[in-house]
C-alpha positions in Angstrom: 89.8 140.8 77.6 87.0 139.9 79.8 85.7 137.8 76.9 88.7 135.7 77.1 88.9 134.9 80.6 85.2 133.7 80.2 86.4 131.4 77.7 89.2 130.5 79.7 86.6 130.0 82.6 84.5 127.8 80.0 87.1 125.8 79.1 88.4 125.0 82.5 85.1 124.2 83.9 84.7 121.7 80.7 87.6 119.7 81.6 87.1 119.9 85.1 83.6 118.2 84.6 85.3 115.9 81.8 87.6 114.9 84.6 84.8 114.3 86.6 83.4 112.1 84.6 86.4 109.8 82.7 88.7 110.3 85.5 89.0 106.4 85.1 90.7 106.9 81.7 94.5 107.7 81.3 94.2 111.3 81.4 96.7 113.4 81.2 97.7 117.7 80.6 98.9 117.2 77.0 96.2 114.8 76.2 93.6 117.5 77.5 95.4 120.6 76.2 94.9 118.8 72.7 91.3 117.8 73.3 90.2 121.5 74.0 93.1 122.6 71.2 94.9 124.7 73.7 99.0 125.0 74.7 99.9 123.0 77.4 101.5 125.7 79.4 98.5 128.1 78.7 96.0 125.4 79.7 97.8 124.3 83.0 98.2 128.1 83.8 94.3 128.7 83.7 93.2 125.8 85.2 95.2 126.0 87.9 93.8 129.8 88.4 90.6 128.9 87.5 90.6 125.8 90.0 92.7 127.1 92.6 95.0 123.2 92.2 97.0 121.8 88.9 95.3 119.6 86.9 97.4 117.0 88.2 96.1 117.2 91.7 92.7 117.8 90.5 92.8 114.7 88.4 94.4 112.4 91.3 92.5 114.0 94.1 89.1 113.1 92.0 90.1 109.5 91.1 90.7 108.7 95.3 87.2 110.0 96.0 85.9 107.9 93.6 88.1 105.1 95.1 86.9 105.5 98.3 83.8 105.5 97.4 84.3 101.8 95.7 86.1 100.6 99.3 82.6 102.2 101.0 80.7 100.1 98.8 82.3 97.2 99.2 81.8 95.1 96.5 85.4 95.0 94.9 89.2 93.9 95.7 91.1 96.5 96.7 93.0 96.1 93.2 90.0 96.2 91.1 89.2 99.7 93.0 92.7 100.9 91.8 91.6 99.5 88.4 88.6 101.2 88.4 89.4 104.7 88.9 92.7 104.6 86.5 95.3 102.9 87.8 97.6 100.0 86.3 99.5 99.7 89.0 98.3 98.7 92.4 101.3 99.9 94.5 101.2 103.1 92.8 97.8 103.4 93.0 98.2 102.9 97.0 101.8 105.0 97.0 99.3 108.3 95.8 96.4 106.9 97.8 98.2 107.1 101.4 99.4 110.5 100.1 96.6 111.9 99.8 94.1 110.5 102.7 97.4 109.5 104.9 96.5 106.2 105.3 96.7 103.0 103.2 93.4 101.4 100.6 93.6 98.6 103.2 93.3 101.0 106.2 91.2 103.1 105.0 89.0 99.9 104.4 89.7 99.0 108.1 88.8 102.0 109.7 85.2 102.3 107.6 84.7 98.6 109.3 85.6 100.2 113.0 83.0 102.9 112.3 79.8 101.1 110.9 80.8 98.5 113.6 82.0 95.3 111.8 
């Protein structure tokens, strides 16, 4: 038994860092459950014990990091951002954004110019 859960372990931490790294791609639970050729149910079950958040959150908490740290940077629209971490759809993109920071991209922007002073 303890040799599965250290798979389990394994194979959570391998899509987590998979995440982590092609969170810009349209990711989803069945498409990963197939990729590491587990059951859906089983693989949401262990990640979300393993992770301590479903893969869900995990996935969209990961991809606004990433766009916040493209609207620290700068150097792209506010719709290429959403682009850029996985998102078709801009007012979705900032629907889930304000969710989960509470503010809006365009705030968020704002307030990052309040604080360096711009």
């Amino acid at each position: 038994q303890e040799e599965c859960l250290e798979a389990a372990s394994n194979l959570v931490r391998q899509a987590a860092a998979y995440i982590d790294e092609c969170y810009f791609e349209p990711l989803t639970l069945s498409g990963l459950a197939e990729k590491y050729h587990v059951d859906n149910s089983y693989f949401s079950r262990i990640f979300r014990k393993e992770m301590g958040e479903n893969l869900i959150h995990y996935l969209t908490r990961t991809r606004i990091e990433k766009a916040k740290e493209h609207i620290a940077k700068g150097d792209m629209n506010l719709a290429e951002v959403a682009f850029m971490v996985g998102y078709d759809d801009y007012t979705y993109f900032n629907k889930v954004f304000r969710k989960i920071t509470g503010v809006s991209p365009r705030e968020y922007k704002q307030n990052l110019g309040k604080k360096e002073g711009i």
